[in-house]
N, C-alpha and C positions, 0 to 999 in steps of 0.2 A: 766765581773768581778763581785765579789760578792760585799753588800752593799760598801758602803765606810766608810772609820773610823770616826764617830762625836767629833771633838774636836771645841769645844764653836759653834757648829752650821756650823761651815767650813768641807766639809767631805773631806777624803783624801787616794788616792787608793793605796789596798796594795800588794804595788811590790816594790821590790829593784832594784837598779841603773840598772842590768842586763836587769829584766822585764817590765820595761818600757821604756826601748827604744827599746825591741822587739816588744812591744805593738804598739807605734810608728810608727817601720818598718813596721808591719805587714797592720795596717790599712793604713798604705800610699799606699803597696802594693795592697791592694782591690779597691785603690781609694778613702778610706774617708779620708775628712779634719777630721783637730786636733789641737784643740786650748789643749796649756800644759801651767801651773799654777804651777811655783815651787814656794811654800809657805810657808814664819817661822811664829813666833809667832807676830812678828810686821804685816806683813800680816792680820792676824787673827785678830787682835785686830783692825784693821783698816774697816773687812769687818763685825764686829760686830757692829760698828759706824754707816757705811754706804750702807745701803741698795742695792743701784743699784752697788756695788762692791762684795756683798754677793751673789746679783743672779748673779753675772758674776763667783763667783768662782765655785757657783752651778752646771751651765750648763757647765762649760769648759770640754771638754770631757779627761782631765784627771791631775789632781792632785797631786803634789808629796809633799813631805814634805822634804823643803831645810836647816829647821834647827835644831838641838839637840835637841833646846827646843818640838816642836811638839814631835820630838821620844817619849822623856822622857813623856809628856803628853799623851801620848796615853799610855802609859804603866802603867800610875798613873788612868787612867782611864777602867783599866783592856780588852781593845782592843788593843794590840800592835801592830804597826807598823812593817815591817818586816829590815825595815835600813832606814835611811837618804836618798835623792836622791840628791843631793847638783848638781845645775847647770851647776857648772863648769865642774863638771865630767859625767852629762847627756848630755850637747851637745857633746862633743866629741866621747861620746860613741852611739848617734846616727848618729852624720853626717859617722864616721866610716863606720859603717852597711849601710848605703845609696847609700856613694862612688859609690860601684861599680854598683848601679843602672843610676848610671850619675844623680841623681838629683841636680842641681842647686843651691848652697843657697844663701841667699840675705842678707845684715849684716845689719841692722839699728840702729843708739842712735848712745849714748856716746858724746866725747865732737868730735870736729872737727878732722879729721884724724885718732881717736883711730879703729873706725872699719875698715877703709883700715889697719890698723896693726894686728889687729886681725886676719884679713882675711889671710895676708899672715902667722901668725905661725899657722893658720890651716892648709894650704896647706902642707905646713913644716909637722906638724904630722900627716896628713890624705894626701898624693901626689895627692890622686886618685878623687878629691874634687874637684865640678866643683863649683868656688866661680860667682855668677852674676853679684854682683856689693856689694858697703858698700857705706854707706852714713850715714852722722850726723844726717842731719834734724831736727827737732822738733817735742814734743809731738801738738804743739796746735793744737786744730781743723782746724785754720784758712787755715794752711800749707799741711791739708788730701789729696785735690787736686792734688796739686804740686808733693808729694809722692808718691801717687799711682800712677801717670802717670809716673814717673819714676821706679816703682816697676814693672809695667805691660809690659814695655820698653823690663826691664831685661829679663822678664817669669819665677822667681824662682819656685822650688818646696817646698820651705824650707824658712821660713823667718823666722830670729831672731832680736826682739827687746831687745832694753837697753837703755829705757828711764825711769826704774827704776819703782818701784812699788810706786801709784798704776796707773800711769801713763802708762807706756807700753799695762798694761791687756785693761787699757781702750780702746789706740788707737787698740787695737786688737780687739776690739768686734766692735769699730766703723766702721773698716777698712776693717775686713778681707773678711765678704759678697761681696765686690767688689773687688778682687784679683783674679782674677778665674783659676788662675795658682797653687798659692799656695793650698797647702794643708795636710803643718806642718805649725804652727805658735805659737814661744815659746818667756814669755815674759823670760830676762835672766841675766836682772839686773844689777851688776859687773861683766857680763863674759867678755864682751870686753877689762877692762880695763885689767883684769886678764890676759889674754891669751897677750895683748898689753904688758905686764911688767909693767904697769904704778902701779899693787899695788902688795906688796910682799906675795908670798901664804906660805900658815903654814908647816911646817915637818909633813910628815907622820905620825909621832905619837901623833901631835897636832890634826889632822882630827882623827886618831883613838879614840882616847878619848873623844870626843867630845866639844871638848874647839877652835872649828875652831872661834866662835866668839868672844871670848876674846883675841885672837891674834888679828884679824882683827881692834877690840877694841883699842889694842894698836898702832898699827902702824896708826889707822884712828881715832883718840880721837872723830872728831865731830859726831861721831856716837852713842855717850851717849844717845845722845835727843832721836833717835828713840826707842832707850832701854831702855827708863825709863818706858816704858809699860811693861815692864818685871816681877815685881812684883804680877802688876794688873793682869797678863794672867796668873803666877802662883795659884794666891787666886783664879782665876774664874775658874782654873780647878778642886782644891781642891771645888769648892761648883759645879762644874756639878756632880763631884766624890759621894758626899756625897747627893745631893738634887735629882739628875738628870739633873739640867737645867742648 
């Protein structure tokens, strides 16, 4: 793929929902692992903070951009993005393409029970989906043990985490060199609870327009907090826009 798009020092690859989960299938095809990073502006502003979160989004071998906001910023910064790649619509459109390879996938996060629900309304829209196992777990380190020996148990090809940013990316870079089965590994946020029913997804022409997180907003008020960076990730694109940096 050609460079990746610079927004506040996070780069982000450009492909729409389609091409990256071709991209996906294909390297899993050849045999390479694939750490995938779907990234908003909260993201962003957290791996501007935090160094060893910035070279993790660095090296992840691929990038997507899960919120309007990035779109909209790559476009003010005259590199645009080619579409949103939002989560909830990437994993389904890669386990899909996978199916019929039989690869295996393994659900982890959320709170207790949410990824065994998950797992079954995948099966539900993808039949052909060979689920390994779901598990809650925990992000701490203390608990890497205890999970991978149960991940290695499974032998996924596929593992999705949902211990939420920046949580997930981390046990993912801690973790995934000792997994030697896998080789997808996406973090994925709120897809479990999504897919579980536990939180209500927007009308179609709320995602079309790009106002998926102001729905979310309302039905989930305590999500203000993460959002108040939102200002700040605006002004700091308007001065890469205008300074370069």
């Amino acid at each position: 793929m050609s460079a990746r798009v610079n927004v506040l020092g996070i780069g982000f690859d450009r492909l729409d929902l389609a091409d990256a989960a071709d991209y996906v299938v294909d390297r899993h095809a050849r045999g390479e692992r694939t750490f995938v990073i779907t990234a908003n502006p909260e993201f962003v502003m957290l791996a501007r903070r935090d160094r060893e979160l910035g070279s993790l989004a660095r090296s992840a071998d691929l990038v997507v951009a899960d919120g309007t906001g990035v779109l909209v910023a790559s476009r003010l910064l005259g590199d645009p993005l080619p579409a949103r790649v939002p989560g909830r619509l990437l994993v389904p459109a890669i386990l899909g393409r996978m199916a019929g390879a039989g690869a295996p996938v393994f659900l982890l996060g959320a709170a207790p029970g949410v990824a065994e629900r998950a797992a079954e309304e995948l099966s539900r829209r993808i039949p052909a989906i060979r689920v390994a196992g779901a598990y809650a777990g925990t992000p701490a380190p203390a608990e890497d043990d205890a999970i991978r020996e149960r991940i290695r148990a499974a032998d996924p090809r596929v593992l999705l985490v949902a211990y939420g940013m920046p949580a997930q990316e981390r046990w993912i870079a801690r973790n995934l060199p000792r997994l030697p089965s896998v080789r997808v590994a996406i973090g994925v946020g709120g897809v479990f609870d999504q897919l579980a029913g536990r939180v209500r997804l927007p009308p179609a022409m709320v995602h079309a327009v790009g106002l998926e997180w102001l729905w979310r907003l309302a039905f989930e008020p305590r999500r203000w907090r993460r959002q108040r960076v939102l200002p700040l990730f605006a002004a700091l694109v308007v001065r890469q826009r205008v300074f370069g940096r």
